[in-house]
C-alpha positions in Angstrom: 124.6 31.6 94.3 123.5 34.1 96.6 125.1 37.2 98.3 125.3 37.8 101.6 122.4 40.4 101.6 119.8 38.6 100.0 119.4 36.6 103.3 116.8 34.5 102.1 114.1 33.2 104.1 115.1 30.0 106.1 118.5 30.4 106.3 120.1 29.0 109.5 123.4 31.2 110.6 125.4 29.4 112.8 123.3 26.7 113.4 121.5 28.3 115.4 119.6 31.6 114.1 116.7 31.2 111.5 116.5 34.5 109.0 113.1 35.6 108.6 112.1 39.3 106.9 114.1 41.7 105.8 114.2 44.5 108.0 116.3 47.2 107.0 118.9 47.8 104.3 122.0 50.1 103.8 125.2 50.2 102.1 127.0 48.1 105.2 124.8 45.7 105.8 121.3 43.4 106.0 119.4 43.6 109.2 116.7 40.6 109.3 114.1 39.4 111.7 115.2 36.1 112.9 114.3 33.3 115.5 117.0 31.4 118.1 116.5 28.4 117.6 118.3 27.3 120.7 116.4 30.0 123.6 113.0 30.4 121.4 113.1 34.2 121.3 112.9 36.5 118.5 116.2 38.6 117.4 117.5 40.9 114.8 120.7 39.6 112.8 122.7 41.8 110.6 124.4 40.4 107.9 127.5 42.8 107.1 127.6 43.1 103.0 130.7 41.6 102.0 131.5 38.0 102.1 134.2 36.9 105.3 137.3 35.2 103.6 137.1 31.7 103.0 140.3 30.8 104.1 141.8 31.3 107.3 140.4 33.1 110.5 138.1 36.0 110.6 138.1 38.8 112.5 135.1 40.5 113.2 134.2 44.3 112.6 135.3 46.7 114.7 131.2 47.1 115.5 131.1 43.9 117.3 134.2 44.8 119.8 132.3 48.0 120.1 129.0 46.6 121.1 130.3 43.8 123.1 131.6 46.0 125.7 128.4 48.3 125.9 125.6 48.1 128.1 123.1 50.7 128.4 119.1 51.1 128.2 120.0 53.6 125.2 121.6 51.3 123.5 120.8 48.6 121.3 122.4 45.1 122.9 124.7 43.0 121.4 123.9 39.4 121.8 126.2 37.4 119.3 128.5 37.2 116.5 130.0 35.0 114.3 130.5 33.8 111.2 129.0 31.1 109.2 130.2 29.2 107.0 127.7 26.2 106.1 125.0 28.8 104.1 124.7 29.6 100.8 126.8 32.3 99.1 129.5 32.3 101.1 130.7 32.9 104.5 128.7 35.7 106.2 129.5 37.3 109.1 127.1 38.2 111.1 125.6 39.5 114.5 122.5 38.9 116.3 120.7 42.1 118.5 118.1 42.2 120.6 114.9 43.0 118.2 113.2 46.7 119.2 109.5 46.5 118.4 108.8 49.5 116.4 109.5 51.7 113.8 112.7 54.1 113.7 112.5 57.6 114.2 112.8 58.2 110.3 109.5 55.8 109.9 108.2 58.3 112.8 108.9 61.5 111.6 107.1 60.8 108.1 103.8 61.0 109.8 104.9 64.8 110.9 107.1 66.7 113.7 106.8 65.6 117.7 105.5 67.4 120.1 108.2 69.1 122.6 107.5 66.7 125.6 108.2 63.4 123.5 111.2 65.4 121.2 112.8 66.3 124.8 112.5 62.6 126.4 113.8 61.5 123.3 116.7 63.7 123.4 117.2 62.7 126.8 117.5 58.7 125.9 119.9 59.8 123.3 121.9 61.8 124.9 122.3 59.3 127.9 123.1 56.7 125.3 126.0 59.4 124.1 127.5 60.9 127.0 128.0 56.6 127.8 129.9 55.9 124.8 131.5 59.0 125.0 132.9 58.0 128.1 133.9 54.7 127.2 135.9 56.4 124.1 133.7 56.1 121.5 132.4 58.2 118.7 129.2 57.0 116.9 129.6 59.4 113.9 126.0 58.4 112.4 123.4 59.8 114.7 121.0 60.6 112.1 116.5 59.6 112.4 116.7 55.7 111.0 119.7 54.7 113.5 116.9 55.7 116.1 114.6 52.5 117.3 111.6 53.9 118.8 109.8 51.3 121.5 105.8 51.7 123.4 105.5 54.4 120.5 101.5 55.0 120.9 100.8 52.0 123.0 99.4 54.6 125.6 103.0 55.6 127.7 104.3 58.0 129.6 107.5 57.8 127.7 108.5 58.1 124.6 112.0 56.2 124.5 114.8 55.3 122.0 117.6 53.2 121.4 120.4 54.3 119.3 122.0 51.7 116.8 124.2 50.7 113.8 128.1 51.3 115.1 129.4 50.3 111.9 131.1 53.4 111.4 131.8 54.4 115.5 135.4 55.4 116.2 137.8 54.9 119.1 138.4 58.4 120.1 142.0 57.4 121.1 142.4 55.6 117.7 144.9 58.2 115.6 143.0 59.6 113.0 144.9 60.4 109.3 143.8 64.1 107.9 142.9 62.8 104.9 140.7 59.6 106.3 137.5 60.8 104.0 134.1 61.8 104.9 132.1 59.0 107.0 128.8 59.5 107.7 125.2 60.6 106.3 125.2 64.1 104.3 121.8 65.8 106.2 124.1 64.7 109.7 127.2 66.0 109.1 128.5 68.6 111.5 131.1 70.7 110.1 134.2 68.9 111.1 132.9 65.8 109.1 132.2 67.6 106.2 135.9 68.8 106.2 137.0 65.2 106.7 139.0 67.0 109.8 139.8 65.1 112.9 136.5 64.6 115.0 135.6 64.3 119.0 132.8 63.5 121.0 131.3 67.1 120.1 130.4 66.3 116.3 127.9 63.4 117.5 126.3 66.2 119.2 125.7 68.2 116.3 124.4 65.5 114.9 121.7 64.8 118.0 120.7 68.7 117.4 120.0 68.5 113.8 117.6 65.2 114.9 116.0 67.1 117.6 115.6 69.9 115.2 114.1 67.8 112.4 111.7 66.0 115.6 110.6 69.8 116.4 110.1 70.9 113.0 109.4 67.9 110.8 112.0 69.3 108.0 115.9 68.3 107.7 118.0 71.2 108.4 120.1 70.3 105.3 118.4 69.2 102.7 119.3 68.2 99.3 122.0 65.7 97.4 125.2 64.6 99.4 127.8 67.3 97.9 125.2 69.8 98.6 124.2 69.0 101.6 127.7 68.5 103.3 128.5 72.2 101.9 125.4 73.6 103.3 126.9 73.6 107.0 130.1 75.1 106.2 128.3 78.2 104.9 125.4 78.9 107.8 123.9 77.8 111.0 120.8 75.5 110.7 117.8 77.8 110.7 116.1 77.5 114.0 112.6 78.7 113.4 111.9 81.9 115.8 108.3 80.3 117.5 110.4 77.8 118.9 110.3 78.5 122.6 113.2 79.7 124.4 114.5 76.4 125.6 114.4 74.6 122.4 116.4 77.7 120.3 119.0 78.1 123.1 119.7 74.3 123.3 119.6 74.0 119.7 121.8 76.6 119.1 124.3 75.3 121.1 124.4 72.1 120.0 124.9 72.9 116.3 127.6 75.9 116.9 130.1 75.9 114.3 133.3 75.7 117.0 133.0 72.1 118.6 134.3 73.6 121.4 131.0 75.9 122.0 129.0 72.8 121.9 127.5 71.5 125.6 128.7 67.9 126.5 126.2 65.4 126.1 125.9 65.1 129.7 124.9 68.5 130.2 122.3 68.1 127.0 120.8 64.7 128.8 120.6 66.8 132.0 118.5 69.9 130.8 116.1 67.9 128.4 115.3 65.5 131.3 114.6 68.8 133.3 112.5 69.8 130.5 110.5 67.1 129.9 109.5 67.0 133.6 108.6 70.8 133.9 106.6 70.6 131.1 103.8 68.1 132.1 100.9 69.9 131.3 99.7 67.3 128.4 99.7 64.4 131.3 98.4 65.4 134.5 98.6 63.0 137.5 95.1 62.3 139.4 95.9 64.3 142.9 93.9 61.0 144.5 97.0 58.5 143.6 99.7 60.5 145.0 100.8 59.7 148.6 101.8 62.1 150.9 104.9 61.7 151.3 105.6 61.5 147.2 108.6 63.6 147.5 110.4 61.5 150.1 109.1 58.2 148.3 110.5 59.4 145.0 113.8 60.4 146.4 113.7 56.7 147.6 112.9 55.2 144.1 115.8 57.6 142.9 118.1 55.9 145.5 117.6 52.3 144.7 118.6 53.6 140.8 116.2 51.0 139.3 114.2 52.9 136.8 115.3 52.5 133.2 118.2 50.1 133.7 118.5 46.8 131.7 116.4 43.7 132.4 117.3 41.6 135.4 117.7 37.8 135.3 117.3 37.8 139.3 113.7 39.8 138.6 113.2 38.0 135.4 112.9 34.8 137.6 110.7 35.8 140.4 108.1 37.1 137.9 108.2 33.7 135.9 108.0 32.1 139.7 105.2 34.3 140.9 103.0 33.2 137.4 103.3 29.6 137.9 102.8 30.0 141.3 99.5 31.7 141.1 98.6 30.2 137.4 98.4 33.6 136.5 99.1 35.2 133.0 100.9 38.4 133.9 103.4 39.3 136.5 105.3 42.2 137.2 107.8 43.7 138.8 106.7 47.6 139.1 108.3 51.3 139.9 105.9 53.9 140.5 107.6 57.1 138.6 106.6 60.2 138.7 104.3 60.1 135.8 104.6 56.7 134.8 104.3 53.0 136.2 107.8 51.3 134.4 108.1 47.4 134.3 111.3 46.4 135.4 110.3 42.7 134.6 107.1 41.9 132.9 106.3 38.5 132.3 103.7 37.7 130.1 103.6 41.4 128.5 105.6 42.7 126.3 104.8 46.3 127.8 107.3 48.1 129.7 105.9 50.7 131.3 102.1 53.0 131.0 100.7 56.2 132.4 100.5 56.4 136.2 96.9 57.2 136.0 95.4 53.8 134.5 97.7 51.6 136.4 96.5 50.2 139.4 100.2 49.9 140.8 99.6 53.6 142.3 96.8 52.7 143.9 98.6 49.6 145.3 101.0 51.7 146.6 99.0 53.7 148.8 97.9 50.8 150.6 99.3 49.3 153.9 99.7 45.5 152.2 98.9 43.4 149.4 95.8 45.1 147.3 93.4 42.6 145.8 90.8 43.2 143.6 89.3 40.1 143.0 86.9 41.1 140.2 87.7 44.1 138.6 85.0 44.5 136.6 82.1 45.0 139.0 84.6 46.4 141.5 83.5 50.3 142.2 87.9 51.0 143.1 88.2 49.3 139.5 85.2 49.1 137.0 86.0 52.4 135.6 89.5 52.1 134.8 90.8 51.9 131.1 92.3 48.9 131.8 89.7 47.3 132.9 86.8 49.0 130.7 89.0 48.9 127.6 90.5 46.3 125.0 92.7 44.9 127.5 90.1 43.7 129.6 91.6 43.1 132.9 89.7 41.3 135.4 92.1 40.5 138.4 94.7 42.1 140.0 96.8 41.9 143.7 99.9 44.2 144.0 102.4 43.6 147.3 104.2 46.8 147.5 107.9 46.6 147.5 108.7 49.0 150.5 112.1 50.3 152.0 113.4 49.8 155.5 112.3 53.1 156.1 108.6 52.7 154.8 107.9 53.6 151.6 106.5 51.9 149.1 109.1 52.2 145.9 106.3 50.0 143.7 104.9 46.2 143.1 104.8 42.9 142.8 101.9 42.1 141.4 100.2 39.6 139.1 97.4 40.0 137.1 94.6 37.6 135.3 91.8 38.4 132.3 89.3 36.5 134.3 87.7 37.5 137.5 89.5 35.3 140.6 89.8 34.4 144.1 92.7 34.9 146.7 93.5 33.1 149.8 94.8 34.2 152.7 97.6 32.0 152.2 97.8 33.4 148.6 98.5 36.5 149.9 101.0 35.6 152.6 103.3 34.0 149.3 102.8 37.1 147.2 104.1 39.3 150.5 106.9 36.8 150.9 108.3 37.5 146.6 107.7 41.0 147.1 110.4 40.9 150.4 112.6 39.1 147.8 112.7 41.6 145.1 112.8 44.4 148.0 116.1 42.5 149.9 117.5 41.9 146.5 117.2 45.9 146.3 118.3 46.7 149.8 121.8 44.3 149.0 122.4 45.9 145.8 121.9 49.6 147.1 124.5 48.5 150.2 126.8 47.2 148.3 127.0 50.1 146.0 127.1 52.7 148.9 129.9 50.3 150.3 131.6 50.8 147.4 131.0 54.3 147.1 132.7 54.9 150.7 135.5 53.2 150.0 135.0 49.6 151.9 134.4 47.3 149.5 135.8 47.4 145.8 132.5 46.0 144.5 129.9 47.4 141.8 126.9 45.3 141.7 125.2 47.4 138.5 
């Protein structure tokens, strides 16, 4: 018979969900690589480690209620649950999450300490993800490196970014708390409160975040050493924060992992000053002055208005890119925000991708231009032949971009489509490209007027 762990390969949950590799294991639960069977996509299911009851309904962990009712970049996504029942071993229940490409920040950090700008947009993402569920009355009580899914990690991005996951221990704040309920949580993560099983608030997954930053800074856990030992550790002294450190990083730090939760910023505030950081410190990516318009300030205060950067993926994009690739027979289309550092996908069909240096990407060149850009073969094109996407592995050898731009003029990014294969555009072509780009733009424009609507008052409406 088998257990509800082993998750052997070829196992169909639910009818639906084919187990593949494991991925990661813990004391919990099983998370596997798996296939949907029913959409054709690739997902992660994790098999909690204790048989559901045979008889009678079962409820589901407190995880899935969690996760059902979150929905954040920062966050891993929920996209199933159930329990099956046909399978060897037993019933199992189960839930199936989106699958993050890339190792966790544990597999990361064993190849040595991050530098500041990543650690900081890193912190940022995490933080975000926290001051979210804080909000929503949730306490994660595990922030610790391998419940950190890196994503793009050296694919040659601006951005470093994260997803926080594995709610199987998360508490309802408002859920009454006993003062004896025990120690949950990972030793080296602890913050003090934890370690004396006292009752806990948003502030303890904070001192959690600033051991991990400390750890991505340093490459060393604060606390080392067995569980008991460990746990202790933090009751007696601060974490050491080593002295060449710069200012920022000791004074943040420092907060975050004070003794008195009370002392400790919110994570708001810590999302706040480490996404100031990480975009006053840009000296290790430097922006060619020949792609910047100029008028960047007032363009990124528009890009800023339309809040599109970093939000979830978007059935009503999702569809124009598929669209604009069949149209055009085209491998690659995408739906593009020019950032200040970055190019970020908001749909990207054909590439898994989501976002690359501003530099290299032809999207800020687009931009500058007064319609549709086409370069019809990039290779032996003098505005193209030297770029890294063309020149390099990826080996692009078409590209037209229709900006998306505002009412007001400017141009907040792309629609473009791309090809490996030098290629012609009509006239006609181009006219259809215009017309998708004016679709994702008055999808925009609807969506920011609805939410300044609601804003003032007039309509009770939130279309995010």
């Amino acid at each position: 018979m088998n257990r509800p762990d082993e998750g052997p390969a070829d196992t169909l949950l639910g009818g639906r969900y084919r187990v593949h590799e494991r991925i990661a294991s813990g004391s919990m639960a099983t998370v596997y690589r798996a296939s949907d069977e029913y959409l054709g996509r690739d997902v992660a299911v994790k098999i909690i480690n204790r048989p559901a009851s045979a008889d009678g309904p079962v409820a589901l962990d407190d995880e899935v209620a969690i996760l059902a009712r979150m929905s954040h970049p920062g966050l891993v996504t929920l996209l199933d649950a159930g329990v099956d029942r046909e399978g060897p071993g037993g019933p199992k229940v189960y839930l199936v999450m989106e699958l993050v490409e890339g190792p966790d920040l544990k597999q990361r950090l064993a190849d040595g300490p991050v530098v500041s700008r990543d650690a900081a947009l890193l912190g940022h993402d995490l933080a975000d993800a926290l001051e979210y569920i804080h909000r929503s009355g949730v306490i994660h009580r595990d922030v610790k490196p391998s419940n950190i899914m890196l994503f793009d990690y050296k694919q040659g991005s601006a951005r470093m970014r994260a997803k926080l996951t594995d709610f199987g221990i998360a508490l309802i704040s408002e859920a009454p708390q006993g003062p004896d309920g025990g120690v949950f949580g990972t030793a080296a993560y602890l913050s003090p409160e934890q370690a004396r099983s006292e009752p806990l608030s948003p502030a303890s997954d904070v001192y959690s975040l600033g051991l991990v930053l400390l750890e991505c800074l340093t490459g060393r856990i604060a606390f080392p050493g067995d569980p008991l030992q460990s746990a202790l550790a933090r009751l007696i002294q601060d974490p050491p924060i080593p002295a060449d450190l710069d200012e920022f990083w000791r004074t943040l730090l420092g907060a975050m992992t004070a003794a008195d939760p009370q002392a400790r910023p919110t994570a708001r505030d810590i999302s706040e000053a480490l996404y100031e950081q990480a975009h006053s410190d840009r000296g290790k990516h430097k922006v060619d002055s020949s792609i910047i318009p100029a008028d960047e300030a007032e363009r990124m205060a528009a890009v800023h208005q339309y809040q599109i950067l970093d939000t979830p993926p978007d059935g009503a994009f999702d569809r124009i890119t598929a669209l604009a690739a069949r149209l055009f027979d085209v491998p690659i289309a995408i739906v593009s925000v020019v950032d200040h550092d970055r190019i970020w996908f908001k749909s990207h069909h054909g590439t898994a991708v989501e976002q690359i240096d501003r530099d290299p990407g032809l999207c800020a060149s687009a931009i500058l231009q007064g319609g549709t850009w086409v370069v019809e073969n990039a290779p032996e094109d003098p505005r193209a032949l030297s770029n890294p996407l063309v020149a390099g592995e990826f080996g692009l050898g078409f590209y037209a971009g229709a900006p998306l731009t505002t009412r007001e003029g400017y141009n907040l990014g792309t629609l473009c489509i791309l090809d490996f294969a030098p290629r012609k555009m009509s006239a006609a072509e181009i006219d259809t490209l215009q017309d998708l780009a004016a679709v994702v733009m008055n999808d925009l424009e609807l969506r920011l007027e609805i939410r300044l609507s609601a804003q003032a008052g007039r309509v009770p409406v939130d279309v995010d």
